[in-house]
N, C-alpha and C positions, 0 to 999 in steps of 0.2 A: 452653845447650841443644844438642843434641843425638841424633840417630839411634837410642843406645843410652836414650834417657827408657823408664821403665816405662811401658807402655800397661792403659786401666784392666783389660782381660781380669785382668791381672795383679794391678792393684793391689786388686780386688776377692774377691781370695782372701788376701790380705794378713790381718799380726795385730793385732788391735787396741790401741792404744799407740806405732803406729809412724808416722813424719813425714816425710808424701811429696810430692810435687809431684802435679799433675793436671792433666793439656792437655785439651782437645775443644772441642765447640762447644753452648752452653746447648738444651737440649730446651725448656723449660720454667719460668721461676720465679714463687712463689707466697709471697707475703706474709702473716706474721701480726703484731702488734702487736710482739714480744718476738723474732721470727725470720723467716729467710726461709728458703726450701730451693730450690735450682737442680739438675734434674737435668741430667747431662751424659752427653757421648758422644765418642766420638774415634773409631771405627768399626772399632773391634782386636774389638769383641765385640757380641752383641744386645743386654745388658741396660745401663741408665744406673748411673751412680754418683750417688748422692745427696749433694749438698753443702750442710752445714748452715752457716749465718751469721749468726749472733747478733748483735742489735740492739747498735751501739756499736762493732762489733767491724772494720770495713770502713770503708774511707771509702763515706757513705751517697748520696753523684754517683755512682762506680765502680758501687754497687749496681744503683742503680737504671737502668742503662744495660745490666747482665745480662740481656737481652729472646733472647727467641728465636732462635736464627741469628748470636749473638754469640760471638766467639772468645776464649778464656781461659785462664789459668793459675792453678787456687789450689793454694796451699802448705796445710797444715794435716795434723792427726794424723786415722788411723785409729782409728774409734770403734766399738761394737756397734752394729749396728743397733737403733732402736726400735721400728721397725716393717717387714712382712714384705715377701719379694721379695728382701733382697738382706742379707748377714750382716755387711756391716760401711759404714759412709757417711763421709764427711769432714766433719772439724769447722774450720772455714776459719780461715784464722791472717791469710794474705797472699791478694791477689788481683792481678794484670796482664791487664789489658783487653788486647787484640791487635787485634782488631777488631771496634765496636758493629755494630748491624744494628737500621736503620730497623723499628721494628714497625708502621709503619705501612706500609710498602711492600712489606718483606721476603716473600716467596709463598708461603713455607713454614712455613705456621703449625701448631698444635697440631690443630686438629681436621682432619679425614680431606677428603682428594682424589682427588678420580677419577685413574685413571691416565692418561688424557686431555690431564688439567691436567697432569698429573707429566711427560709427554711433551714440555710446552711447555718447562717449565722441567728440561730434563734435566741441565744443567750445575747443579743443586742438590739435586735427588732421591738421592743418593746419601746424603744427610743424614738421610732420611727412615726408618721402619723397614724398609717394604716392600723396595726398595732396593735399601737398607743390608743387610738378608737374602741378595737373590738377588745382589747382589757377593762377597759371602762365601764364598756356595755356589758362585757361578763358579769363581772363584778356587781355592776346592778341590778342585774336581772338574778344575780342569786341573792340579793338583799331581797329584789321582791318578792321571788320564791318562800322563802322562809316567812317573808311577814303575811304572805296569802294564808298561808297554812297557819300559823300562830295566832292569828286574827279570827278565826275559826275555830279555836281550840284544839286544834290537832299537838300530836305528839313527836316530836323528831326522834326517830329510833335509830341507832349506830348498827344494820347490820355487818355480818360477819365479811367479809373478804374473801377466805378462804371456807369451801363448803364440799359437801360429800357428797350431793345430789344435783343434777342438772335440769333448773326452773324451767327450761323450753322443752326439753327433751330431743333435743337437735343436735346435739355433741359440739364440736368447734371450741371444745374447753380447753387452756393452760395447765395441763398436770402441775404439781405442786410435790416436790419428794427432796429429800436430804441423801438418798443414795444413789449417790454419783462419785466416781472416782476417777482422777485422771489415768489413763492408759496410753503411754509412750509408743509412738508409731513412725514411720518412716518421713511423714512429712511433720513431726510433732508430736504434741500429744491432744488426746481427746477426751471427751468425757462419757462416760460408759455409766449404765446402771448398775450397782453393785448386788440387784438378785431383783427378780420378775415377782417374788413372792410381797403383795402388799401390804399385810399382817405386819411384816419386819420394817417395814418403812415410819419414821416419822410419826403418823398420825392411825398407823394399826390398819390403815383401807385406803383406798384412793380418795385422793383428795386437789382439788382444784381451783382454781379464782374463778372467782362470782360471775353469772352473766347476770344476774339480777338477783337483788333484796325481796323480792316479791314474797316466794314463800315463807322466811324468816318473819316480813313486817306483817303479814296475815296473823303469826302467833300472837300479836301483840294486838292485832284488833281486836281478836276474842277476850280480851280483857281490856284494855282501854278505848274501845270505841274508836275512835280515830286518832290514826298517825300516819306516819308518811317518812320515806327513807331518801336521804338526797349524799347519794356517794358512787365512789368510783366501782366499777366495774370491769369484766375483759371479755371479750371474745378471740378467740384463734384462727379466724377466715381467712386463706390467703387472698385477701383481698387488696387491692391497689384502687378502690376506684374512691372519686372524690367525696362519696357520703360514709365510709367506713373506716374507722380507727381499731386499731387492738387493746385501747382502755382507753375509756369513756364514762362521763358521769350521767347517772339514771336517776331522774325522779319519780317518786313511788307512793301515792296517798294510798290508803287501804281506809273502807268503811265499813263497821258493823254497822247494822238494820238498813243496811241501803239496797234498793234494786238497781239495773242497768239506767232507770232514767234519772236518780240521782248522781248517778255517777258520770251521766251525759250532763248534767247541771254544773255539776263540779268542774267537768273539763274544759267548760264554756266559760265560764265565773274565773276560771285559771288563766286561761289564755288570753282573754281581754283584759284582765287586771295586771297581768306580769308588762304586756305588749304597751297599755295606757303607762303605765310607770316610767318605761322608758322614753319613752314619748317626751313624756312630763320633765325626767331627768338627764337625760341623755342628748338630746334637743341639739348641740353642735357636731355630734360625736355621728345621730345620725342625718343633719343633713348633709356632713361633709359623707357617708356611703353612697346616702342620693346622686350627690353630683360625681361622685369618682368611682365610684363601683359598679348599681344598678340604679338608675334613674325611677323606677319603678317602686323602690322600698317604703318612700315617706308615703307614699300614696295607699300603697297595698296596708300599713303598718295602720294608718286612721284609718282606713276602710275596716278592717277584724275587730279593731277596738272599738267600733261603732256599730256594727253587725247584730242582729241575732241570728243565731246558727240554724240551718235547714235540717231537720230530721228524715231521712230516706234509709229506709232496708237495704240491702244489700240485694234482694232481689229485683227491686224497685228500679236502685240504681242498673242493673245489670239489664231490663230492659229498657231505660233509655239512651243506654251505650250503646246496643243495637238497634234502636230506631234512629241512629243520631247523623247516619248517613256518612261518618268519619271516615278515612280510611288510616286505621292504629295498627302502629307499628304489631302492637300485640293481637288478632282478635277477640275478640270477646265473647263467652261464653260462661255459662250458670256452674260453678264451681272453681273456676280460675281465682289464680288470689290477683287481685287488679293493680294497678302498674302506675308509674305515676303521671303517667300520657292521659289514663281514664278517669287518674283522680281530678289532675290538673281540667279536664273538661267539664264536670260535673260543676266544680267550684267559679270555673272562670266563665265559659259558656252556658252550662246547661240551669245554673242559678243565679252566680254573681257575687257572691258569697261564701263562707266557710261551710260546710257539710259535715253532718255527723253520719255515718253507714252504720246500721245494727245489722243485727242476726243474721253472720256468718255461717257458711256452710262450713261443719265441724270438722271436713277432713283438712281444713286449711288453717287450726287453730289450734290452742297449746290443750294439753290435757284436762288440764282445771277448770275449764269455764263451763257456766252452766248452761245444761243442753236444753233448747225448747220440746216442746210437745211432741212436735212435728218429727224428731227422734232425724234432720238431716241438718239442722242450724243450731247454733248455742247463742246464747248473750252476752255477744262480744259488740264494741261500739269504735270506732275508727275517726281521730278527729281528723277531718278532708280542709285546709286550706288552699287561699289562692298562691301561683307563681312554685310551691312545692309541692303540694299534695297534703300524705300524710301527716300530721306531725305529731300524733299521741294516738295508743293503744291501747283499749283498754276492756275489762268484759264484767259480767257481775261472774262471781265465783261458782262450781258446782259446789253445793251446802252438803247433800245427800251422801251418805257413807256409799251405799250400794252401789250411784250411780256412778262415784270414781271409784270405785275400787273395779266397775268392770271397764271402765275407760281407760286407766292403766293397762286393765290384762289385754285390751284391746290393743294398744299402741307397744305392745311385748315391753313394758319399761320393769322395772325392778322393783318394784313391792314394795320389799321389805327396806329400800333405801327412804323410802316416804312414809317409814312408820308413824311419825311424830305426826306427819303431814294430816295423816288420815287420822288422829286422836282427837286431832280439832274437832271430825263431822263426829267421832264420838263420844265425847264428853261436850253438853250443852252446844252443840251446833246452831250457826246462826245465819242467816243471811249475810252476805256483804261481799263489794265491791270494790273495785280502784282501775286505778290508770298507770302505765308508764310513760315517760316520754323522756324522751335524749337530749341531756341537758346543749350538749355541742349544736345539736339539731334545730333546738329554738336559737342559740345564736346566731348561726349561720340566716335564720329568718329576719331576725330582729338587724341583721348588719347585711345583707344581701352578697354576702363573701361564699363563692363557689367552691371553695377546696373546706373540707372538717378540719385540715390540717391548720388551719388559718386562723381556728377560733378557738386552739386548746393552748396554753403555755407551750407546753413541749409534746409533741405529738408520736403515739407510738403506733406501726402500720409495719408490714412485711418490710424487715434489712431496718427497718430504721427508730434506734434508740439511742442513739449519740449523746444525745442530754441527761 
């Protein structure tokens, strides 16, 4: 055994006559007097391989220990199918048990669980179809992340994790400190700060986990022209609802010499290339979402990847939301940050298509971006899909030393923590641009699965790190 074994994706395009091995884990077996049939899976593809086992033919212990969630190996020849769903099954010669699994304990059985349950048991869900789907599609869709970007010439830059300044300037950060000491109490003991002084701590000053690579991968466009940051991230929101996790992965292009409408090119070029791939490769993975999740995915999924994207202002958009005669939960009004009731209209209703929004009013945008003329908008650009909304952030940069160093003093941030930041506008300052967008965020598009919790391995949110 070994690395190079056929996986069944494989062997299930196989000719029939041919004598192969078959790893995975039993989905299923079902007894007739004269046969039995075990579907299987190893998780290289959606559909099971059927393995047929003729009464006599196995040792009949071996057999009957093939229970759901059991590990195995049969040897035996490729056959025609007898029946439909899959064009060829295995006719079992040999069998090696690897490992049984309790049917009576085991949690992952044949009929359906809430994803709930599947959240409990997430070190086993991966076996399961739902899953086993959005692993697939993850997985691909960060293959085609990276080769978008490498295809390009861009640069994959590792930033840091742990950082001393906060990119939003919003708080909701993860402290980071090694002084902590248990302190014995009546119900236990606790963990206590061992002195308020940050100097003494670890890293000489506070320090945090990342809500974003942004500022970091910027250092790096100043000298390589383009790159892009694709890693994990945290926020500390106490948040419970179904689009918010407490670590999440961010993707992060940065461009020198680029304005806002290069960077609206880019994010248009990105989303339809990432979205066609899966399309392309992923084909059982999502029309099984189609029919068991949202009905609407395959459809909405060729529509974007076939789109050109709508360019609308944000003012623009802002009076056809008030002419629109809706009645939104939110209303609507010229400086609100808009909601995803108004984005979802724009895209489904009011065009039909994905929307890009520029020039945001400034008081509802991060520090860095650069400010228009008009001294009440920056160039910021917002990609508006159907069925979600949002799905990428993103603005051309403030270049001008002056102009953030009073944009800072204006949002009271701390200066001197953005020293480095602000070296950029003054040694050789350059134009440039980028985007964020969440990587969890495009899954849940690309798989039409309601909960973020649903499309990360092990998902971390308020009380819940179990994994």
């Amino acid at each position: 055994m070994d690395y190079r074994r056929t996986y069944l994706r494989d062997l299930l395009k196989g000719e029939p006559g041919t004598t192969v091995d078959a790893y995975g884990w039993v989905k299923t077996r079902r007894d007739s007097k004269t046969v039995s049939f075990v579907q299987l899976n190893d998780g290289s593809c959606f559909a099971d391989l059927q393995v047929v086992i003729e009464s006599g033919t196995l040792d009949e212990n071996v057999v009957k220990q093939l229970n759901t969630g059991a590990c195995v190996r049969f040897t035996g020849e490729l056959v025609a199918s007898q029946g439909g769903g899959q064009s060829v099954e295995l006719k079992a010669k040999e069998v090696e048990l690897f490992g049984a699994a309790d049917p009576t304990t085991y949690p992952l059985q044949k009929k359906g669980a809430t994803m709930e349950f599947l959240r409990e048991i997430a070190h086993l869900r991966v076996r399961g179809n739902t899953f086993g789907a959005v692993t697939r599609v993850r997985d691909r869709a960060a293959w085609a992340v990276h080769r978008f970007f490498q295809e390009r010439g861009f640069r994959w830059i590792h930033t840091p994790i742990i950082t001393a300044s906060d990119c939003e300037g919003a708080g909701s950060m993860f402290s980071v400190t090694t002084a902590l000491e248990a302190v014995p109490t009546a119900e236990g003991s606790k963990y206590v700060l061992r002195q308020s002084d940050p100097k003494q701590d670890f890293f000489g000053k506070p320090a945090y986990l990342t809500v974003s690579g942004q500022l970091n991968v910027e250092t790096f466009a100043m000298g390589l022209t383009n790159v892009y940051t694709f890693g994990p991230t945290f926020r500390a929101e106490n948040s419970n609802s179904v689009r918010h996790l407490a670590e999440f992965w961010m993707i992060e292009p940065e461009m020198a010499f680029c304005d806002i409408v290069g960077d609206m090119n880019l994010a248009e070029e990105f989303v339809r290339e990432v979205i066609q791939d899966v399309l392309d490769h992923c084909a059982p993975d999502i029309e099984f979402f189609n029919q068991r999740v949202d009905n609407t995915v395959l459809e909405t999924l060729r529509h974007v990847a076939e789109s050109n994207f709508e360019r609308m202002t944000y003012t623009e958009a802002v009076k056809h939301l008030e002419a629109s005669g809706e009645s939104f939960e939110f209303p609507v009004s010229w400086g609100m940050d808009l909601q995803s009731e108004h984005e979802r209209w724009l895209t489904e209703k009011k065009v039909g298509r994905p929307v890009i929004l520029t020039d945001y009013p400034k008081e509802i945008k991060a520090f860095y971006m650069r400010q228009n003329e008009d001294g009440q908008t920056v160039r910021a650009m917002d990609v508006l899909v159907p069925r979600i909304g949002e799905l990428i952030g993103g603005s051309q940069r403030e270049e001008r030393l002056d102009v953030l160093e009073a944009r800072i003093d204006e949002l009271g941030l701390e200066k001197e923590v953005y020293w480095w930041y602000l070296d950029l506008r003054r040694f050789g300052s350059a134009p440039h641009s980028g985007f964020g967008l969440g990587f969890e965020r495009l899954i849940m598009y690309l798989t039409g699965m309601k909960n973020i919790r649903d499309v990360i391995p092990y998902h971390r949110a308020p009380g819940q790190a179990d994994f």
